[in-house]
C-alpha positions as a printed Julia matrix, in Angstrom:
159×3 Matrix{Float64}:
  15.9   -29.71  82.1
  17.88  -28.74  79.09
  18.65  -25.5   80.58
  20.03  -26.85  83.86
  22.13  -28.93  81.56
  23.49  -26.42  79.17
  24.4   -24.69  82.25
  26.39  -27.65  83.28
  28.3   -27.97  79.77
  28.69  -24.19  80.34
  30.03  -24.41  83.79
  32.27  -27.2   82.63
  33.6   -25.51  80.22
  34.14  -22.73  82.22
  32.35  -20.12  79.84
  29.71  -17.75  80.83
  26.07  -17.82  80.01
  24.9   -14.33  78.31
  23.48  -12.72  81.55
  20.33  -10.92  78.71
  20.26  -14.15  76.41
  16.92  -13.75  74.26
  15.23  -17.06  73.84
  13.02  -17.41  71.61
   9.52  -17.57  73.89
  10.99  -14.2   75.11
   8.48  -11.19  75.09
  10.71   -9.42  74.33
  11.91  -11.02  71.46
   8.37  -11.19  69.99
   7.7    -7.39  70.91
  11.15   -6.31  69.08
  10.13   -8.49  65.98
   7.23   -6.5   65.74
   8.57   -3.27  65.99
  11.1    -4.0   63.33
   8.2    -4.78  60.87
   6.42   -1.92  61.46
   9.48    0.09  60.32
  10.37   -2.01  57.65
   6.64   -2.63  56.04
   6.75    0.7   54.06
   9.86   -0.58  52.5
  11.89    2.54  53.63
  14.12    2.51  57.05
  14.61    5.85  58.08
  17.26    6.73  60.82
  14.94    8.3   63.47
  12.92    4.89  63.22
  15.84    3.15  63.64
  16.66    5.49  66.62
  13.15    5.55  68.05
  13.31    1.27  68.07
  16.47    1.47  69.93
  14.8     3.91  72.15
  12.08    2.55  72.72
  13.13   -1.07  73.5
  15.91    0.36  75.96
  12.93    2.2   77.13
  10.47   -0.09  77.91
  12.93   -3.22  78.94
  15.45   -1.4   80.91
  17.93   -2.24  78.15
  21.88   -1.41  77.88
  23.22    0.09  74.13
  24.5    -3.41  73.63
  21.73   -5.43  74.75
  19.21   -3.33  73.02
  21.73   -4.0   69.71
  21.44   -7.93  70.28
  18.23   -7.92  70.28
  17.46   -5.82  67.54
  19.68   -8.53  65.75
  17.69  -11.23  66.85
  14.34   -9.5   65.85
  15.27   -8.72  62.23
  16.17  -12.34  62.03
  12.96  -13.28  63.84
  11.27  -11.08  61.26
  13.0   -12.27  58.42
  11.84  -15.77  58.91
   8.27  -15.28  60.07
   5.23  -16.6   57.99
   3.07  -14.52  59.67
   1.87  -12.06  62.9
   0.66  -14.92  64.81
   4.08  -16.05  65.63
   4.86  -12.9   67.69
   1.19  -12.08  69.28
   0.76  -15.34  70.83
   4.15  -15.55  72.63
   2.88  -11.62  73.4
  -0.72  -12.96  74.6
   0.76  -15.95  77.02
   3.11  -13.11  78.73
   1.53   -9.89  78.87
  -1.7    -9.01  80.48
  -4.25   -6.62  79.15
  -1.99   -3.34  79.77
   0.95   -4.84  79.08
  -0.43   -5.45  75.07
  -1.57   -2.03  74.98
   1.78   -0.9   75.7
   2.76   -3.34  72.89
   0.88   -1.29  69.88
   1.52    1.94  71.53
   5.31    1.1   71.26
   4.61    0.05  67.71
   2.61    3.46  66.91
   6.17    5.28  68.54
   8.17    3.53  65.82
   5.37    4.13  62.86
   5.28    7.91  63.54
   8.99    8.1   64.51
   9.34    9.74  60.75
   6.74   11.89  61.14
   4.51   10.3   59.35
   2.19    7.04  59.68
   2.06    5.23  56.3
  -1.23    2.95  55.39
   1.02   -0.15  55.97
   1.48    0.76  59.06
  -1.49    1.38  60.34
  -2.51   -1.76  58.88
  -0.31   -3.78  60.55
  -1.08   -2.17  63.78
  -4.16   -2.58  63.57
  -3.73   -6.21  62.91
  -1.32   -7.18  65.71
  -3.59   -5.22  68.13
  -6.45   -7.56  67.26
  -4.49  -10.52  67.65
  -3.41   -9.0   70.88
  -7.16   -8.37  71.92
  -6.5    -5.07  71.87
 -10.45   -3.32  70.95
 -10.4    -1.0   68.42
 -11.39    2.09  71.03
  -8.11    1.28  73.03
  -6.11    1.1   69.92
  -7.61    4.93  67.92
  -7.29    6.33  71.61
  -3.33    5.31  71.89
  -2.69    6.25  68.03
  -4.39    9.91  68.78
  -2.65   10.58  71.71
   0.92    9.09  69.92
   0.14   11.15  67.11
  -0.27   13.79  69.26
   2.85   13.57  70.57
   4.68   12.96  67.6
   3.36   16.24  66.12
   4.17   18.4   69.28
   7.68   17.25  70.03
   7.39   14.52  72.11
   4.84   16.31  75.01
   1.82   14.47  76.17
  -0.98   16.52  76.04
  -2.87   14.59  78.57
């Protein structure tokens, strides 16, 4: 209802609604927040994992360069004023179905080892999201081995 009536205001007014506008029950919103703090936990922001988060968010949403930048935006604020994990999984767990929130941490392991290397924070935090996602703990060692993998030989899949 309030939608249909900002659209009238907007009409009105004769501006334009943001054709990618990131609300904030948007997956991929919550997704992006994650990502940025998995880069940010180690308390160093290198520029391939700020490359690999624009990457992989163009990636996996079929993103533009300046949509990808608004919502990185968004999710560092998003970030900034979370309390905790929770906040991000459950939007994750209402839109996503099994797959979908295994895609999730494997996009967050693609950020973690964008630098080469995956930090204990890191991990940690992966492995905390994917257990709010219901990710099991198989799925999640298998995607972090074959990411790893990856990282180490260039960016081929050994599958």
């Amino acid at each position: 209802m309030f939608r249909s009536l900002s659209d009238f205001i907007m009409d009105i007014a004769g501006g334009q609604r943001e054709a990618t506008a990131f609300g904030a029950d948007d997956y991929r919103l919550a997704a992006a927040a994650l990502l940025v703090h998995v880069i940010t936990i180690d308390g160093v922001v290198t520029q391939s994992e700020r490359s690999m988060l624009k990457h992989v968010l163009e990636q996996r949403f079929s993103l533009a360069g300046a949509e990808s930048d608004k919502l990185v935006e968004l999710a560092i604020a998003k970030d900034a004023e979370a309390v905790d994990l929770y906040a991000f999984t459950s939007v994750l767990n209402r839109a996503l179905d099994d797959a979908g929130r295994r895609r999730i941490v494997e996009m967050m392991f693609q950020v973690a080892f964008a630098d080469g290397t995956l930090t204990e924070f890191e991990d940690n935090l992966v492995w905390r999201a994917a257990e709010l996602l219901n990710v099991d703990t198989r799925d999640r060692v298998e995607i972090r081995r074959e990411i790893r993998e990856e990282a180490e030989t260039g960016g081929e899949r050994q599958d």
